[in-house]
N, C-alpha and C positions, 0 to 999 in steps of 0.2 A: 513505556509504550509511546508510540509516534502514532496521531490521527492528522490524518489529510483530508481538507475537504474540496471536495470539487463542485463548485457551485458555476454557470455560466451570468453573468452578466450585461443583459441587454443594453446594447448603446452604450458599456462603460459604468453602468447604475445598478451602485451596490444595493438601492433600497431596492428595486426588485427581480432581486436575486433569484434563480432557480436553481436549487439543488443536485446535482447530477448524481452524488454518489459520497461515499466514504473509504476511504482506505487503511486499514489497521496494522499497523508492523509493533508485534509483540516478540521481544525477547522473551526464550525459552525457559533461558535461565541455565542451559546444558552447554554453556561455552566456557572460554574462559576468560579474565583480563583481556585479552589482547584478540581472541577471536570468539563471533557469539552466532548463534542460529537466531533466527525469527519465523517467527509463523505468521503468514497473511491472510489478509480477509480483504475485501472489496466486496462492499455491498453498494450494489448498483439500483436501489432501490426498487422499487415495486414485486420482491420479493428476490431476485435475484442477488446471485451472491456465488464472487468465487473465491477460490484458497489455493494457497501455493504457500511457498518455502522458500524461503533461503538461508543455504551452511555455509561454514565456517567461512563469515565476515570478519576481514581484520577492521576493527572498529577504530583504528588510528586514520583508515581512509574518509572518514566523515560520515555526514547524515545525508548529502546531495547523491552519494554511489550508492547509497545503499537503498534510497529511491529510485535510481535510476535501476537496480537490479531486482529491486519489487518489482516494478513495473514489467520487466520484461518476463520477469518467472510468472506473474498474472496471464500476458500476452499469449504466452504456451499454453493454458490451459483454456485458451477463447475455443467457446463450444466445448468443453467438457461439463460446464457445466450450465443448463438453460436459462 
């Protein structure tokens, strides 16, 4: 599993950090060697929370594309879930 934390930092200053969110990219476990599915989550804290997916990643392309394709399968589902 891959967790991203999204924190903003005022002025540059990590000591006070404010949280924005989490983002969770879980293998399925339904792929194979060479290509895998993930299921996502983004919990945006104060109770919200969305989910998307992404299929068959060729996992040779890295871990930067495969955030950059989280990211955008989350973006489709802005406003499906409040």
């Amino acid at each position: 599993m891959i967790m991203v934390r999204i924190e903003v930092w005022p002025y540059g200053d990590e000591e006070h950090a404010e949280p924005l969110g989490k983002l969770y990219i879980a293998n399925t476990g339904a792929g194979t060697l060479a290509v895998a599915d993930y299921d996502l989550l983004l919990d945006e804290g104060s109770g919200r929370k969305r989910v998307a997916v992404v299929r068959g990643y060729e996992r040779e392309r890295g871990w930067l594309p495969l955030l950059r394709e989280a990211l955008a399968a989350l973006e489709a589902t802005k406003g499906a879930f409040p």
